[in-house]
N, C-alpha and C positions, 0 to 999 in steps of 0.2 A: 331723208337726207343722210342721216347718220347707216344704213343697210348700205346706201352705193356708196358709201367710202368704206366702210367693214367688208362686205363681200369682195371686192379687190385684192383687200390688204392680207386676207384667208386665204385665197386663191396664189398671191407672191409667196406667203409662207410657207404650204406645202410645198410648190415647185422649186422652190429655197433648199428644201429637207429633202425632196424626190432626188435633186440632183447630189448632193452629198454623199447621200448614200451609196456603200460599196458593199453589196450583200456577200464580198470574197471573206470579209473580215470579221462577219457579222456585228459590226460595232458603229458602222455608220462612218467609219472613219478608212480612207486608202491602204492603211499600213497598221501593222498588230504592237500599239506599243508595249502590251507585258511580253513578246518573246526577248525585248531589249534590256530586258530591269533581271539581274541577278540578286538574288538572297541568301547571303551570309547568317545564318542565326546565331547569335551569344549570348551568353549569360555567366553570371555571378552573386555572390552572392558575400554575407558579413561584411560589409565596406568600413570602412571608421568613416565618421566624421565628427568635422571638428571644427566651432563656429570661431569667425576669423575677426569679426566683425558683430558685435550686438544689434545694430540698428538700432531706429528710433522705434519704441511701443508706447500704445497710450490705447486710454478704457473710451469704449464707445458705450450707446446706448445698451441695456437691458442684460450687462456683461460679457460684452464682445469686446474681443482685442484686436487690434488694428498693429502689425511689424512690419515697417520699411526698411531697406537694407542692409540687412541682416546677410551676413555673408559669412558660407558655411562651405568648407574644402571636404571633398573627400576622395580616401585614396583609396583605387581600383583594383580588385583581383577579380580572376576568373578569366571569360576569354580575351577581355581586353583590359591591359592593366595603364598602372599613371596615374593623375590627378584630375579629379573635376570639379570647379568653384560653382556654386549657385550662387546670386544674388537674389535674396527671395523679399514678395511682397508677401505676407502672410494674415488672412485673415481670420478668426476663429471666436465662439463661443464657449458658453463652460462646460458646455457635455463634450469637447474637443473637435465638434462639426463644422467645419471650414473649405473654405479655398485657399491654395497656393500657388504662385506663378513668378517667374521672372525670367532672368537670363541665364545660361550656363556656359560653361567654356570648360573644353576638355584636353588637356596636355597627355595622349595616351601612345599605346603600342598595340597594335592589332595585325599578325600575323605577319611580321618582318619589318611593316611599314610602323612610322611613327609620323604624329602630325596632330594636327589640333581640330578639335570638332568645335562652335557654334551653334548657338540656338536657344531654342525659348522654351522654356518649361511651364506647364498647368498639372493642376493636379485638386485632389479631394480630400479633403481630415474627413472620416465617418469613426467618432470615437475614438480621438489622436490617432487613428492608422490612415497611413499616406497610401493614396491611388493617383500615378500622375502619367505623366509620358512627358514626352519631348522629341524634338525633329532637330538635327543638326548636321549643318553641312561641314566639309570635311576641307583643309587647307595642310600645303605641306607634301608630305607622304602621302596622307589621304586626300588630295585632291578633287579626285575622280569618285569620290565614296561620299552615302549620306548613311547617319545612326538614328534608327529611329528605335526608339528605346524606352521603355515601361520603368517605373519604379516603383516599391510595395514594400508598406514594411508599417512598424510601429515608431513612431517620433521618437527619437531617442535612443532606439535601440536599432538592430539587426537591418538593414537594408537590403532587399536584393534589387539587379535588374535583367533582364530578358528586352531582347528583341532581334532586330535585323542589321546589321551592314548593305546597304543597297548602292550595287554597283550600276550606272548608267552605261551599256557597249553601243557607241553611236549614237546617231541623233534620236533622240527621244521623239520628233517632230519632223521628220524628214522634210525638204521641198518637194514640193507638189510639180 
């Protein structure tokens, strides 16, 4: 019983995915979406920051620390200058090995245009040194732009970041 309903349902799948396929693109897909996605690269680096907000901390099991809203500004040099707030959830033990994440919001200036980036940030403590990233859409001047953007550094001290300005030209997803 259960083979004549499988073998059917194997048989729809394929001719599902046979017809999709457009071998012009080699992607499976009609239309080439990275000819459409431009990449700005920036960087910077020494940023200050400067926490605005303590948040609430409290000891967990086996000497881990638990930080809720904890809100830390910092201000941008390099290619793209201005201010960016994190609001971080921050969690960590005593060798400094942890995760980080929350929300960011960016008041900046990036080559004439000025506007505000959104978005969410994750990241890693390996021995108080932060590995994160983050994705943020762009409003404003930068409407039409996303920052997706790396951060590295030691807690406390020096920060840098690197990444991209990604511009969308046209539909990402054209009609078919």
């Amino acid at each position: 019983m259960q083979r004549r309903i499988l073998i059917p349902a194997l048989v729809g799948l394929a001719v599902a995915l046979y017809a999709c396929d457009d071998s012009s693109t080699g992607n499976g897909l009609p239309y080439e979406p990275e000819a459409q996605v431009e990449r700005s690269p920036v960087a910077g680096d020494g940023f200050l920051a400067e926490v605005v907000y303590p948040g609430d901390t409290e000891a967990g099991p086996n000497g881990t620390m638990i930080c809720r809203g904890r809100v830390i500004e910092f201000t941008l040099s390099g290619d793209i200058t201005g201010s960016l707030t994190f609001e971080q959830t921050l969690c960590w033990n005593a060798e400094g090995d942890g995760v980080i994440s929350g929300p960011v919001t960016a008041e900046v200036q990036w080559t004439g245009r000025s506007g505000t980036f959104t978005g969410e940030f994750i990241g890693t403590l390996s021995n108080s040194v932060l590995d994160g990233h983050f994705v943020a859409l762009g409003d404003g001047g930068l409407n039409d732009y996303t920052w997706e953007a790396r951060l590295a550094g030691p807690l406390g001290g020096s920060l840098e970041y690197s990444g991209d300005i990604v511009t969308y030209n046209g539909d990402i997803a054209p009609e078919l």
